[in-house]
NUPA-571561 format. One record per atom (N, C-alpha, C): residue number from 0; atom name; x, y, z. Coordinates in steps of 0.2 Angstrom, whole numbers, always signed. Example, Ala and Ser with C-alpha at 12.3 -4.5 7.8 and 13.67 -1.06 7.14 Angstrom:
BEGIN
resi: 0 name: N x: +66 y: -28 z: +39
resi: 0 name: CA x: +62 y: -22 z: +39
resi: 0 name: C x: +66 y: -16 z: +39
resi: 1 name: N x: +64 y: -11 z: +35
resi: 1 name: CA x: +68 y: -5 z: +36
resi: 1 name: C x: +64 y: +0 z: +39
//
This chain:
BEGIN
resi: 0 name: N x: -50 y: -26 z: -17
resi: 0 name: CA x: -44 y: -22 z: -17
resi: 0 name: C x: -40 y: -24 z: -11
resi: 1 name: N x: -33 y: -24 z: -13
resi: 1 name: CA x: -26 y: -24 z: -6
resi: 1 name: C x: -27 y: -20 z: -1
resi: 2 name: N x: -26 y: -19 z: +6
resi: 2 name: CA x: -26 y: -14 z: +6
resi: 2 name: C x: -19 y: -10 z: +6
resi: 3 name: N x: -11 y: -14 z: +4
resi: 3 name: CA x: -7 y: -12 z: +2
resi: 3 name: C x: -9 y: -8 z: -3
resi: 4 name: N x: -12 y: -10 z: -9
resi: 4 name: CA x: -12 y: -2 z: -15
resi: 4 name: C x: -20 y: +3 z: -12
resi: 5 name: N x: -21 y: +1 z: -7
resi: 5 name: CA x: -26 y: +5 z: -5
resi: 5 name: C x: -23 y: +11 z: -3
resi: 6 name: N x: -18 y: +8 z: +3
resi: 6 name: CA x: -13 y: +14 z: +7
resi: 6 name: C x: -9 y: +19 z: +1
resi: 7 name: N x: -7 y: +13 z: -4
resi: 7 name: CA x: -2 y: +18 z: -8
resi: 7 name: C x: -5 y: +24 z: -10
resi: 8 name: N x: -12 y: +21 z: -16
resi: 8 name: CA x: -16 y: +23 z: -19
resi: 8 name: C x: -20 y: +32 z: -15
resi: 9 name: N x: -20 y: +29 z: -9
resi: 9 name: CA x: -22 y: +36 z: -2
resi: 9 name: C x: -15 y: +40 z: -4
resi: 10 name: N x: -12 y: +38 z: -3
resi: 10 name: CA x: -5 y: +42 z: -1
resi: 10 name: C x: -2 y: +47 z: -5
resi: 11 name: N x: -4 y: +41 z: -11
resi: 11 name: CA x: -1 y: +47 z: -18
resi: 11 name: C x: -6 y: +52 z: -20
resi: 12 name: N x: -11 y: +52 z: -18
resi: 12 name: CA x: -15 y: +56 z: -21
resi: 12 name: C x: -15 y: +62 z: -14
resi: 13 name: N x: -15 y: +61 z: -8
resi: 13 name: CA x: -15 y: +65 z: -4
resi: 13 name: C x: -7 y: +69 z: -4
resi: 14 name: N x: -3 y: +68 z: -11
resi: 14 name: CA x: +4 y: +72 z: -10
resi: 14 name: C x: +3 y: +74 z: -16
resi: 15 name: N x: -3 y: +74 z: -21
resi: 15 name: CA x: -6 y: +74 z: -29
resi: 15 name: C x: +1 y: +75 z: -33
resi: 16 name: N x: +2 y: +67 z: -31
resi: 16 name: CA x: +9 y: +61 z: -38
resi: 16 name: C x: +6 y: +59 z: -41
resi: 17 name: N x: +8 y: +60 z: -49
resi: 17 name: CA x: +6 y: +54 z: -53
resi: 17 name: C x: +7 y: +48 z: -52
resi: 18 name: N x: +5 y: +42 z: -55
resi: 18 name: CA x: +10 y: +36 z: -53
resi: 18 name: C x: +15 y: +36 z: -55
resi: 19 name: N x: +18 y: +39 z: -61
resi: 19 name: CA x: +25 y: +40 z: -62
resi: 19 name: C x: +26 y: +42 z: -58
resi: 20 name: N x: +26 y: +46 z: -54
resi: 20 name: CA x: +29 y: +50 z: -50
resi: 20 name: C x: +31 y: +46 z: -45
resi: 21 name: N x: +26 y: +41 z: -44
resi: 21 name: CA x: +26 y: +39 z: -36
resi: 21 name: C x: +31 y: +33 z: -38
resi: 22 name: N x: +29 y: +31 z: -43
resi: 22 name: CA x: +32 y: +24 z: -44
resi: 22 name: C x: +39 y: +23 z: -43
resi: 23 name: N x: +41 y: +29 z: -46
resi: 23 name: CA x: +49 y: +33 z: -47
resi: 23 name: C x: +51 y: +34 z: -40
resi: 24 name: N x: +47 y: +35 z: -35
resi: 24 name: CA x: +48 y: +36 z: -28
resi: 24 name: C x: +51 y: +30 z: -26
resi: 25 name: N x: +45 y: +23 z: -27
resi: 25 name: CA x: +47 y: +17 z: -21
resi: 25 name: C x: +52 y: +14 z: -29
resi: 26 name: N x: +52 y: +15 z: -35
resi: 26 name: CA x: +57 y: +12 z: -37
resi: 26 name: C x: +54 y: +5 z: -40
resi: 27 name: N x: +49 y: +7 z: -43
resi: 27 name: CA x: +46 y: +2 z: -47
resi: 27 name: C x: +41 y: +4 z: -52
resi: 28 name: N x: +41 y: +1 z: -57
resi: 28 name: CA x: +36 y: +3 z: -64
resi: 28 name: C x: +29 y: +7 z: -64
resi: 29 name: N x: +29 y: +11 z: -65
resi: 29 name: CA x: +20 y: +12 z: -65
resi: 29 name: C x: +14 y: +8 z: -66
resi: 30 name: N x: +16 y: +3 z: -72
resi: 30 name: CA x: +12 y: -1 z: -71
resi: 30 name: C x: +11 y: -7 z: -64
resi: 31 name: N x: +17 y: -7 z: -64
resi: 31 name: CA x: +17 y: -10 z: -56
resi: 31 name: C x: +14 y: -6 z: -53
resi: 32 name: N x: +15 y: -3 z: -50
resi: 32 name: CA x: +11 y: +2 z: -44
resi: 32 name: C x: +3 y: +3 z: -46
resi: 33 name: N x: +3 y: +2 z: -55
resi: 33 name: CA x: -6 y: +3 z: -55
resi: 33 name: C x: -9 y: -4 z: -52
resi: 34 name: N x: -7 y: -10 z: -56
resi: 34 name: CA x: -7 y: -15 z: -53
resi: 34 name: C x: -10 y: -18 z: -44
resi: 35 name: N x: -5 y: -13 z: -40
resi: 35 name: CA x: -5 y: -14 z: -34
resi: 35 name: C x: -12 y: -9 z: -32
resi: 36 name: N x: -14 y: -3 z: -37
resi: 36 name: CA x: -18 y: +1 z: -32
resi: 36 name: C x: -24 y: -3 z: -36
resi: 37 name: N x: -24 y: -6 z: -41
resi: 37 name: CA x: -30 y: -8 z: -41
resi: 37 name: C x: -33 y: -14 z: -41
resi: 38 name: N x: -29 y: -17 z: -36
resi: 38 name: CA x: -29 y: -24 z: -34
resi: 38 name: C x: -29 y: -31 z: -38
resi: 39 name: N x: -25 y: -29 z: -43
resi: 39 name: CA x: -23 y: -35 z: -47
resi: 39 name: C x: -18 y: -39 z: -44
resi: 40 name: N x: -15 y: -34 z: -41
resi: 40 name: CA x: -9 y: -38 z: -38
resi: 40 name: C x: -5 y: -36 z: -33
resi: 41 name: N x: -3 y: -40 z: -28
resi: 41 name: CA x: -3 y: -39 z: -21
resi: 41 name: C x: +8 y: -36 z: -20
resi: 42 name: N x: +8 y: -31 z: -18
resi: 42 name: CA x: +16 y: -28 z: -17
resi: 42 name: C x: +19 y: -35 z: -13
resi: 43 name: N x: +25 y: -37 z: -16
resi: 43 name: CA x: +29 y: -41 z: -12
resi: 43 name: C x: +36 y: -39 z: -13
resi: 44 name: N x: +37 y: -35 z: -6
resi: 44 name: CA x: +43 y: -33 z: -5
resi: 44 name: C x: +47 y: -35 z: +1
resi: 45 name: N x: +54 y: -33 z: +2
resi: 45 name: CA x: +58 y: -36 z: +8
resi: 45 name: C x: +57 y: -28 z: +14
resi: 46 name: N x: +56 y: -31 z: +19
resi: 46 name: CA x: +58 y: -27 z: +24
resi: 46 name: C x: +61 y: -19 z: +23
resi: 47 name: N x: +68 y: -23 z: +22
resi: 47 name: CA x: +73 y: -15 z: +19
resi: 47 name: C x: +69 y: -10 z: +15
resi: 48 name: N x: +63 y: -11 z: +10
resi: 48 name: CA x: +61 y: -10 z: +4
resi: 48 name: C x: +56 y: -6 z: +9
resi: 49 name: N x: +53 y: -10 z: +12
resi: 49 name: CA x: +45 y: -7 z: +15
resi: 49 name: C x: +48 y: -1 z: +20
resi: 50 name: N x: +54 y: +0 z: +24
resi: 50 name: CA x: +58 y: +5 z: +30
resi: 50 name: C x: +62 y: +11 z: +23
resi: 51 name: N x: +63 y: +7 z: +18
resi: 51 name: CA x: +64 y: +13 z: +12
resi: 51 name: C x: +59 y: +16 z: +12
resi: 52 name: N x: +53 y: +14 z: +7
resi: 52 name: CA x: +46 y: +18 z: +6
resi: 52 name: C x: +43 y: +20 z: +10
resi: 53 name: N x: +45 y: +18 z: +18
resi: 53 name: CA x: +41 y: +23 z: +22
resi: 53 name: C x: +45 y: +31 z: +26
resi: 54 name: N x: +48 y: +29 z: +24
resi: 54 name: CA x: +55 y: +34 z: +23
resi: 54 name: C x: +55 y: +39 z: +20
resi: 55 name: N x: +54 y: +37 z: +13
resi: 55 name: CA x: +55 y: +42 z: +6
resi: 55 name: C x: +47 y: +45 z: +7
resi: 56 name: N x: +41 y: +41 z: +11
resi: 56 name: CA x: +37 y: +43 z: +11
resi: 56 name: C x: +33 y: +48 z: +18
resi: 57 name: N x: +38 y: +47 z: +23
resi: 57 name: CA x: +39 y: +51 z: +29
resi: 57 name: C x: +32 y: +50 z: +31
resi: 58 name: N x: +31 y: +42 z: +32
resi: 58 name: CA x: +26 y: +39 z: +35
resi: 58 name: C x: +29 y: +32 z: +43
resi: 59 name: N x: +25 y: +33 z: +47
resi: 59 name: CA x: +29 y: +29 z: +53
resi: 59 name: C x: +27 y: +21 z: +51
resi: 60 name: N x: +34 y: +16 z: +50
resi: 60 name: CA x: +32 y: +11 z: +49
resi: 60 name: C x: +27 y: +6 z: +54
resi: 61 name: N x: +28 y: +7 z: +59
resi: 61 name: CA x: +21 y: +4 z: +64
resi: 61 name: C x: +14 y: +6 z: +64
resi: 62 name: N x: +14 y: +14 z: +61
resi: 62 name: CA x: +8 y: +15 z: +61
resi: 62 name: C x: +4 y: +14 z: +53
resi: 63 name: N x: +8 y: +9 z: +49
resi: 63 name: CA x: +7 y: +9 z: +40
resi: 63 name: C x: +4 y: +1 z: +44
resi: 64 name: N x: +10 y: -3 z: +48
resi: 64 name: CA x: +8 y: -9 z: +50
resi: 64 name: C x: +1 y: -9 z: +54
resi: 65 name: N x: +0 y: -8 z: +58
resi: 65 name: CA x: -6 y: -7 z: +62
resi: 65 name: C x: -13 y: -5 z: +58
resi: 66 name: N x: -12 y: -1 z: +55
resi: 66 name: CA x: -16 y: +0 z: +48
resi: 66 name: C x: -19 y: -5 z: +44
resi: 67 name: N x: -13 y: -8 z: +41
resi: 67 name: CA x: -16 y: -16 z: +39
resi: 67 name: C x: -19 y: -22 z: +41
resi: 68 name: N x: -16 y: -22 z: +48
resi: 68 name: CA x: -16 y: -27 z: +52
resi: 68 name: C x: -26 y: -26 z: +55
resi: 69 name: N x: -27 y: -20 z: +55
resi: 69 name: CA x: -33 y: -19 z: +58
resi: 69 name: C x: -39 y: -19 z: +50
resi: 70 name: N x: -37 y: -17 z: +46
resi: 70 name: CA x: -40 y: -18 z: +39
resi: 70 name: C x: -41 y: -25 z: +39
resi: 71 name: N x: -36 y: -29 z: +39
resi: 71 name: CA x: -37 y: -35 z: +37
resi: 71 name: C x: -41 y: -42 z: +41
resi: 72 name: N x: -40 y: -37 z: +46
resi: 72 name: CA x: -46 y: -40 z: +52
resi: 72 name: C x: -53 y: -39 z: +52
resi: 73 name: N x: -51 y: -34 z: +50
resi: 73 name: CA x: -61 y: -31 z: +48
resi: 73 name: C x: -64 y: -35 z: +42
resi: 74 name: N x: -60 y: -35 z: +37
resi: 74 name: CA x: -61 y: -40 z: +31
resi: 74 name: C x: -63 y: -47 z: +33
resi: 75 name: N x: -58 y: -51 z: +36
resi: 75 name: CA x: -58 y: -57 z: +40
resi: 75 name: C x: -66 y: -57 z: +45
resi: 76 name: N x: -67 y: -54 z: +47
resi: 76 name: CA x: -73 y: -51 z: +53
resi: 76 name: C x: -80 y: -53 z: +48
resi: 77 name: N x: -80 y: -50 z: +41
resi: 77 name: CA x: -85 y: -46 z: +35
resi: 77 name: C x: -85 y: -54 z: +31
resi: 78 name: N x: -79 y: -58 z: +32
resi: 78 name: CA x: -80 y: -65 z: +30
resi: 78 name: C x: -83 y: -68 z: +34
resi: 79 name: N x: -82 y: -69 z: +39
resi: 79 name: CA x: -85 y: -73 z: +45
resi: 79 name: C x: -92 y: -72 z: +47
resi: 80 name: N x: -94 y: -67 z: +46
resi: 80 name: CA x: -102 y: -63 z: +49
resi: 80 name: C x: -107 y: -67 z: +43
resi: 81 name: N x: -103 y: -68 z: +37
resi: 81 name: CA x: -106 y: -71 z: +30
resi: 81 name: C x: -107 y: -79 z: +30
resi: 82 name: N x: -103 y: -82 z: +33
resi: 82 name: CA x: -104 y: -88 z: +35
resi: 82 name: C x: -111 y: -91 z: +38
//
């Protein structure tokens, strides 16, 4: 799984949205949104869009970044150690 639809997927549930609901927030389909939380498909969006969603979702953009950033290192880490 992303950890893009990981975050969303935490999020929405700790504000208990449907994905309609939430989908309706950031402004795109529910099937999109299911897509993304369940790692079929990776969110590709412009900047503007991610300082929107973090906005609408009264979360700090450095700290969504930072999040990732350290997720995906851990991942990367969990490949490497398999090698």
């Amino acid at each position: 799984m992303n950890t893009m639809g990981e975050l969303l997927f935490v999020e929405r549930k700790v504000r208990h949205m449907t994905q309609k609901e939430m989908a309706a927030c950031l402004g795109v389909s529910n099937a999109t949104l299911s897509k993304w939380e369940n790692g079929t498909r990776q969110p590709y969006i412009s900047m503007y869009d991610f300082f929107r969603w973090c906005e609408k979702l009264e979360l700090h953009p450095g700290g969504i970044i930072t999040y990732l950033f350290k997720e995906v290192a851990k991942r990367e880490k969990k490949k490497g150690d398999k090698v």
